[in-house]
Every structure is written in C-alpha cells, then in structure tokens.
Residue frames as a rotation matrix with the C-alpha (Angstrom) as fourth column:
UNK 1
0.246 0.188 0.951 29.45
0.075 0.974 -0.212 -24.87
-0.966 0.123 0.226 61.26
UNK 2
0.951 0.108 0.291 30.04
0.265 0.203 -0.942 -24.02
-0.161 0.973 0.165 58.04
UNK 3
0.421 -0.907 0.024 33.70
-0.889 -0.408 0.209 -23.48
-0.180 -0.109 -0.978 58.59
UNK 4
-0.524 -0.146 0.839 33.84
-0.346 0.937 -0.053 -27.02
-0.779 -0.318 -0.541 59.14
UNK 5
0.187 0.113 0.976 32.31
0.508 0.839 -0.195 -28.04
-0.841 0.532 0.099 56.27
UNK 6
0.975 -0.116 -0.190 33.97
-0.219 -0.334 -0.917 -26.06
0.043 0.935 -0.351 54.02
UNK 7
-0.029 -0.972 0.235 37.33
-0.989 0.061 0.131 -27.14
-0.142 -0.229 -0.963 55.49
UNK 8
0.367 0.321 0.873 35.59
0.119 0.915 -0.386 -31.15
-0.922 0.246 0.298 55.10
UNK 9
0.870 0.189 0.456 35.37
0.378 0.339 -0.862 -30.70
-0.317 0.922 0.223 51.53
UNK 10
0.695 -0.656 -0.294 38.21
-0.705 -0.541 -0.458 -28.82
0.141 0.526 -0.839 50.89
UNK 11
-0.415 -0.804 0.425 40.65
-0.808 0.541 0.234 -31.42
-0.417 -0.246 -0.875 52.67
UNK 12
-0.227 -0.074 0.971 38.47
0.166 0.980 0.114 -34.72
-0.960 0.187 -0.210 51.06
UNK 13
0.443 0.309 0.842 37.80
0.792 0.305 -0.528 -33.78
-0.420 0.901 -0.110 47.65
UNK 14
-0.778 -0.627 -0.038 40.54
0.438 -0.585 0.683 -30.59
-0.451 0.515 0.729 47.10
UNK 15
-0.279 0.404 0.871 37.29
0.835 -0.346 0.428 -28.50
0.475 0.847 -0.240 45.98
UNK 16
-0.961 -0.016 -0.276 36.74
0.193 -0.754 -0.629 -24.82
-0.198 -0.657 0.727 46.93
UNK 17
0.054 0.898 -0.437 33.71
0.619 -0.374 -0.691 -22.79
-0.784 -0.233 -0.576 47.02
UNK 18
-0.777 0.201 0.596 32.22
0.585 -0.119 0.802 -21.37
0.232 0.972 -0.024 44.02
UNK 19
-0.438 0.583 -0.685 30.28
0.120 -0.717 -0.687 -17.66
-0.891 -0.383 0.244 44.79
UNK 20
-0.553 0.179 0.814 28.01
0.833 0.125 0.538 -17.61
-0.005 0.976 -0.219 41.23
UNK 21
0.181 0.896 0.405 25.66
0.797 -0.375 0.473 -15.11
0.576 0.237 -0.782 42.50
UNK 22
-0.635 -0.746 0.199 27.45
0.499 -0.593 -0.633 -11.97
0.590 -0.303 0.749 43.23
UNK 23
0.227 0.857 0.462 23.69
-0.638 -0.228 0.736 -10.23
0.736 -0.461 0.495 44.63
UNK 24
0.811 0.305 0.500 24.19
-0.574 0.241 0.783 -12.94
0.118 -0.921 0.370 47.53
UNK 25
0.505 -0.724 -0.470 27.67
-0.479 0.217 -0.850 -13.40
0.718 0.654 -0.237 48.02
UNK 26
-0.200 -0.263 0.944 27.45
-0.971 0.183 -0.154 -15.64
-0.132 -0.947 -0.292 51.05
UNK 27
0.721 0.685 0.104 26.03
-0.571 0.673 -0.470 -18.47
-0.392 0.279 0.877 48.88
UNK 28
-0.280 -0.957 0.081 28.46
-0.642 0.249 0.725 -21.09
-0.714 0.151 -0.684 48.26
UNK 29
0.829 0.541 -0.143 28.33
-0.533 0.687 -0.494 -23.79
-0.170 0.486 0.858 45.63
UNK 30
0.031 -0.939 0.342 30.54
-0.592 0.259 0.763 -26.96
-0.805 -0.226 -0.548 45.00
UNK 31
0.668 0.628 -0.399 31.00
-0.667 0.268 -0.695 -28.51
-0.329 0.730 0.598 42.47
UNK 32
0.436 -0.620 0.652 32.80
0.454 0.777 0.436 -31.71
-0.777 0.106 0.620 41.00
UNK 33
-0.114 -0.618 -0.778 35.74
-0.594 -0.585 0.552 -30.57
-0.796 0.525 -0.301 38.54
UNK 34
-0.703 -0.082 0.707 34.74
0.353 0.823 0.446 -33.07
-0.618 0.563 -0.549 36.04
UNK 35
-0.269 0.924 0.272 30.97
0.924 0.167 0.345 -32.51
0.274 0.344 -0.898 34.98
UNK 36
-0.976 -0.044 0.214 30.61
-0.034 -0.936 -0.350 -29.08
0.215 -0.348 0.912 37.22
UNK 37
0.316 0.948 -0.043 27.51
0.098 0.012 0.995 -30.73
0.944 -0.319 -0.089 38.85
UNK 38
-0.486 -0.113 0.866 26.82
-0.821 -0.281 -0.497 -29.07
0.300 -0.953 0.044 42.37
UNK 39
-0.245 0.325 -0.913 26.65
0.483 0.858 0.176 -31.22
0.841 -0.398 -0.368 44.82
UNK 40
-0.179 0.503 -0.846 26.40
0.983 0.053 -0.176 -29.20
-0.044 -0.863 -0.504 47.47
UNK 41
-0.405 -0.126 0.906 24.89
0.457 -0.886 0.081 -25.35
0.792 0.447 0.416 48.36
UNK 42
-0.203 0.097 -0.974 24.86
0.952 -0.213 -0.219 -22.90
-0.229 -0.972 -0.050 51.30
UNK 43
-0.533 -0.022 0.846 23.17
0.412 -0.880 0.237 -20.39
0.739 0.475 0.478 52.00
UNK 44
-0.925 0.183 -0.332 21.62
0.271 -0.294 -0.917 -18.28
-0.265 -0.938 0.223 54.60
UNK 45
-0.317 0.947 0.049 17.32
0.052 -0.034 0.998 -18.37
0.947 0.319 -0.039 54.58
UNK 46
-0.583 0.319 0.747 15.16
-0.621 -0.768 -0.157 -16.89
0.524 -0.555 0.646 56.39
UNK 47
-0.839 0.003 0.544 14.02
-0.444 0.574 -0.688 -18.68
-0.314 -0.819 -0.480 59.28
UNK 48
-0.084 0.996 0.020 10.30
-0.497 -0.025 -0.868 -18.03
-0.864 -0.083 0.497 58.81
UNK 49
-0.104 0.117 -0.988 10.84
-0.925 0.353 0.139 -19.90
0.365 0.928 0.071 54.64
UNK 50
-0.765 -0.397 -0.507 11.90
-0.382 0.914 -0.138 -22.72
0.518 0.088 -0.851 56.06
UNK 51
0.417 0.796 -0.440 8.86
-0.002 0.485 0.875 -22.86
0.909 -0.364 0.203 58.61
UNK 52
-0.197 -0.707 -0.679 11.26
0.656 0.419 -0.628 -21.98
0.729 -0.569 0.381 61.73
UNK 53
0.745 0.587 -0.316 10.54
0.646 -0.517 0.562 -20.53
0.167 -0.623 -0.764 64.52
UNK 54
0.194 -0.878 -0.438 12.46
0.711 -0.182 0.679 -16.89
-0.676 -0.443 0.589 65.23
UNK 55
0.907 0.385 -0.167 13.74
0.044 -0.482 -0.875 -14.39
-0.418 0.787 -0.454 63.24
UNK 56
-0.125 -0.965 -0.231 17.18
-0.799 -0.040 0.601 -13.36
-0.589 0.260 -0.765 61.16
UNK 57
0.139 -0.184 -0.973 18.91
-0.767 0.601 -0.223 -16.25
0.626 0.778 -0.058 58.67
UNK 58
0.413 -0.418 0.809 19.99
-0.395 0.718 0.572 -19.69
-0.821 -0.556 0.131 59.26
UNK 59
-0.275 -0.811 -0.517 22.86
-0.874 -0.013 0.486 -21.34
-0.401 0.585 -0.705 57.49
UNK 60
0.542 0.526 0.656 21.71
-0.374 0.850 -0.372 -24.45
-0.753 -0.044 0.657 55.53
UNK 61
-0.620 -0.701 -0.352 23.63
-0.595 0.128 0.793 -26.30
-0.511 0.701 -0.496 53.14
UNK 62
0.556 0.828 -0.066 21.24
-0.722 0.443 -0.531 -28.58
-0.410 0.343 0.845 50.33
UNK 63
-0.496 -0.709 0.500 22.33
-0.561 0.702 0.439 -31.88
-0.662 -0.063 -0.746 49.29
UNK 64
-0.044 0.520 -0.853 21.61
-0.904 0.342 0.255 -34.71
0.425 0.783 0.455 46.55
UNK 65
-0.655 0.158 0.739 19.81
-0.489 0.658 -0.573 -37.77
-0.577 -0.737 -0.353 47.96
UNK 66
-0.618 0.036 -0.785 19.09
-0.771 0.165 0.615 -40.01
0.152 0.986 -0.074 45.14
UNK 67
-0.810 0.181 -0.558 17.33
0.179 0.982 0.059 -42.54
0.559 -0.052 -0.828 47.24
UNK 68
-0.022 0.989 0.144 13.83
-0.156 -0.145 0.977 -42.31
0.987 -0.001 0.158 47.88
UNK 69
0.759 0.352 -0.548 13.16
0.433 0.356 0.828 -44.32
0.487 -0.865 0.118 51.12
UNK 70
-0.484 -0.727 -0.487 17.07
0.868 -0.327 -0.375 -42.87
0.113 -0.604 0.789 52.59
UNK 71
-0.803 -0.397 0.444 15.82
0.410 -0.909 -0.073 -39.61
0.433 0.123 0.893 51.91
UNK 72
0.072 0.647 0.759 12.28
-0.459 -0.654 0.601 -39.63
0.885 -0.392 0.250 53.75
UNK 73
0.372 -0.241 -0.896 14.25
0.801 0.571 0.179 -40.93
0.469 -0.785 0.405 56.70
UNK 74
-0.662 -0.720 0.209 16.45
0.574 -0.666 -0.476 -38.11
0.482 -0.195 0.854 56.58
UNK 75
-0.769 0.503 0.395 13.93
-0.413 -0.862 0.294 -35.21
0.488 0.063 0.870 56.19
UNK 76
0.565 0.679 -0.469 12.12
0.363 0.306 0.880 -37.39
0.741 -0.667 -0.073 59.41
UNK 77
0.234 -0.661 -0.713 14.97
0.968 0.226 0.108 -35.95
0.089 -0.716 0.692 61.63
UNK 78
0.744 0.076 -0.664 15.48
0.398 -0.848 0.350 -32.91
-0.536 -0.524 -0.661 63.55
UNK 79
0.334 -0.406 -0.851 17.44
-0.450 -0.862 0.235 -30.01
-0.828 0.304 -0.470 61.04
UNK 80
-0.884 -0.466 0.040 16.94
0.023 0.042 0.999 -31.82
-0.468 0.884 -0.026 58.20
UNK 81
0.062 0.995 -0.081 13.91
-0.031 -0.079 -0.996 -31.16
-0.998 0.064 0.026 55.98
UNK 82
0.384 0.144 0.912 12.98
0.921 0.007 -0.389 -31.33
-0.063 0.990 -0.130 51.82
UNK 83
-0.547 -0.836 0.037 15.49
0.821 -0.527 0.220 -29.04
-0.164 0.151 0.975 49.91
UNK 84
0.415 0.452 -0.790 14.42
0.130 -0.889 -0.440 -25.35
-0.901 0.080 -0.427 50.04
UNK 85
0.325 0.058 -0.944 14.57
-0.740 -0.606 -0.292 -23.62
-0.589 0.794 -0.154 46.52
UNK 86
-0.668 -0.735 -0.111 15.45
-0.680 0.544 0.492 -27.23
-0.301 0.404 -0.863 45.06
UNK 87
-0.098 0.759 -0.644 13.81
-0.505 0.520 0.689 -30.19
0.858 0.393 0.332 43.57
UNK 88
-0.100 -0.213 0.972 12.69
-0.985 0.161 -0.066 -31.80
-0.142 -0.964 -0.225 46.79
UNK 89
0.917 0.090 -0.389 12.34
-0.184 0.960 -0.212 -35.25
0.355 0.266 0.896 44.76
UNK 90
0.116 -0.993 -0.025 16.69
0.905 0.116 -0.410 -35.37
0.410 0.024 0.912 45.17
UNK 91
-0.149 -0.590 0.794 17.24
0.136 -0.807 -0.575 -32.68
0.980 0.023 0.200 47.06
UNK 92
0.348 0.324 -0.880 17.47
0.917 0.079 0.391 -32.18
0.196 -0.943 -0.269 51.09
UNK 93
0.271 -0.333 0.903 18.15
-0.259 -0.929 -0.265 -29.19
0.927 -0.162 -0.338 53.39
UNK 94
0.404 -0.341 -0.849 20.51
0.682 0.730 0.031 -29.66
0.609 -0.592 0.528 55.89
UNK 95
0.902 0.140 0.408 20.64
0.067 -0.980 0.189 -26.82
0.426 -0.143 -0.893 58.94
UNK 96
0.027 -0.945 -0.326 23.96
0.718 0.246 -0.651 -26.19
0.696 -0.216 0.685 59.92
UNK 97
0.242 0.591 0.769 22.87
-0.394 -0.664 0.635 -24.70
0.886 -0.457 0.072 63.12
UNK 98
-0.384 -0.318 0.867 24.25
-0.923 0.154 -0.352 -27.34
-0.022 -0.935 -0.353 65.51
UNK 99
0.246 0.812 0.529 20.91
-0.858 0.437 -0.271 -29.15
-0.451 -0.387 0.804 65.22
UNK 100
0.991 -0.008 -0.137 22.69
-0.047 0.917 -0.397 -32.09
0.129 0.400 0.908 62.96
UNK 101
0.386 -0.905 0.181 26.14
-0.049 0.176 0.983 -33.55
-0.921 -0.388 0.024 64.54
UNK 102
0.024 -0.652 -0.758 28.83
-0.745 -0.517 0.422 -32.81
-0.667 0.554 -0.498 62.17
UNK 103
-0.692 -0.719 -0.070 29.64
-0.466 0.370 0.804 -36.55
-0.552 0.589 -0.591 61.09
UNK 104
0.150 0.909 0.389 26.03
0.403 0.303 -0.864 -36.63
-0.903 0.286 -0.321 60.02
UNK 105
0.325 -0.070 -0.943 26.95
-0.402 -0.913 -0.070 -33.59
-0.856 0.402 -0.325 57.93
UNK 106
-0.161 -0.626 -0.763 29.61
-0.896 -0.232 0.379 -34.87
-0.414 0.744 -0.524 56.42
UNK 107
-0.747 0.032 0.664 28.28
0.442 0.770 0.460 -38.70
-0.497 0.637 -0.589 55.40
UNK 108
0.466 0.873 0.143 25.21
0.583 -0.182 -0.792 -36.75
-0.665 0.453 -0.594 53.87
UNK 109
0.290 -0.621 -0.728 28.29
-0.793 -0.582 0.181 -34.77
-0.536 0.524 -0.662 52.09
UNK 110
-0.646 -0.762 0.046 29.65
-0.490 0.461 0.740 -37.84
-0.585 0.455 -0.671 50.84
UNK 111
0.175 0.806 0.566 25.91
0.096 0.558 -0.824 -39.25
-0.980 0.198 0.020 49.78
UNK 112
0.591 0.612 -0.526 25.69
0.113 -0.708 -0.697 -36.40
-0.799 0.353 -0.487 48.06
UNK 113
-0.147 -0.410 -0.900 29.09
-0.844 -0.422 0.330 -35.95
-0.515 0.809 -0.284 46.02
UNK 114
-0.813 -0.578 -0.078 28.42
-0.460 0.554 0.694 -39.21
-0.358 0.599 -0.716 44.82
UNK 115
0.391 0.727 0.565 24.97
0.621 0.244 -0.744 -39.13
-0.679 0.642 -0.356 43.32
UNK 116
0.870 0.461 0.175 26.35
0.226 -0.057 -0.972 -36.89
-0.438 0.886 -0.154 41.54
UNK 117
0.055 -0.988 -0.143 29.49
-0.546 -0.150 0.824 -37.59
-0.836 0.033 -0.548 40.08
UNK 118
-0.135 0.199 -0.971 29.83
-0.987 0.056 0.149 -38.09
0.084 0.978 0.189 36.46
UNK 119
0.616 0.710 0.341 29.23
-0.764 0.644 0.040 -41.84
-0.191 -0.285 0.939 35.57
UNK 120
0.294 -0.935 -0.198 32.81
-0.231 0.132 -0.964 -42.63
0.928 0.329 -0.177 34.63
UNK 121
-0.379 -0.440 0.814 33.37
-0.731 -0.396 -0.555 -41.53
0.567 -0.806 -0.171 38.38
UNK 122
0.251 0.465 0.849 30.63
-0.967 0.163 0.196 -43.80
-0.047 -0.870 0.490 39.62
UNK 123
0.879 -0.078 -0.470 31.74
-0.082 0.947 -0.310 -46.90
0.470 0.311 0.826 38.45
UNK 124
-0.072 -0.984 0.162 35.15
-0.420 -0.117 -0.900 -46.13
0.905 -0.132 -0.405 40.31
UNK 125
-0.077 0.308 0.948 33.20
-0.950 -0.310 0.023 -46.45
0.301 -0.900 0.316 43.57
C-alpha cells in the first residue's frame, strides 16, 4: 500500500518523499514546495503502540484533518485512529494495511494537502 500512495502523490502533486531522519530511514515525509509544511508521514509502528493486536510493524501514514466533527468520524472507522506521535487535535493515523480502501486513502490525502497549504494556495481552491 504504500507504493500506491507514494506513486498518488507523486503523479497529483509532482512531490517526492523526504527521508529527514536518517536513524529510521523508512519514514517518509511530504511536503508542499512552497511553505515545506508536511502534510503527510509514514512510518512503520509497532503494532502493540497503536493498541493492535499482533506483533512486528504496521505501515501508517498521518494526515492533517482540520475539521473537528470530519475528523471524529474518521478516527470512528476501522484503520483509522487519532494521529500517533502527532497532535491528535489535527492529526489522524491512517493504516495502510488494506484495512482502509485506497480511494479513502487518497481523499484523506487530498484533505490533508490542503489544510495545509500556504494561504496564498488556499484561496486558489
């Protein structure tokens, strides 16, 4: 799954991965080329952080979700839950495990690049 959404973003917004943290160099970050605010970040966490049953990683990817009430819908639905190691006011975790269908993935990709996209950008929308 995360093949697929690194091939998403690359083909709708022309942005690669960004490895900042050489100690865990499976951790991706994106960011907008404008402002260099991440919108989005993967990384592999231990089941048992997240409250999962099992052992080993799972791939999650965290997102910005700027709306209250959207966002405790979300994080009411199976493989999506308040953002590990993030603010969990604006922030979600999204497992990328199967357990959310891709074109969930990717409109919770588009939520996301556009909460946070400079403010120049949002007014374009």
């Amino acid at each position: 799954m995360r093949d697929f959404v690194f091939d998403y973003i690359k083909k709708k917004y022309k942005i690669l991965p960004d490895y900042p943290w050489m100690k865990y160099d499976d951790n991706a970050v994106f960011r907008h080329g404008d402002n260099r605010k991440w919108f989005a970040l993967v990384m592999g966490v231990k089941r048992e952080k997240l409250g999962l049953s099992g052992e080993g990683c799972v791939d999650v990817m965290n997102l910005k979700v700027d709306d209250l009430f959207l966002r405790e819908m979300l994080t009411q639905q199976d493989g999506i839950m308040p953002a590990y190691h993030m603010n969990k006011q604006h922030w979600i975790s999204v497992l990328l495990d199967g357990t959310v269908a891709e074109e969930r993935i990717f409109e919770l990709i588009d939520i996301s690049f556009a909460a946070t996209a400079s403010k120049k950008n949002q007014r374009k929308t």
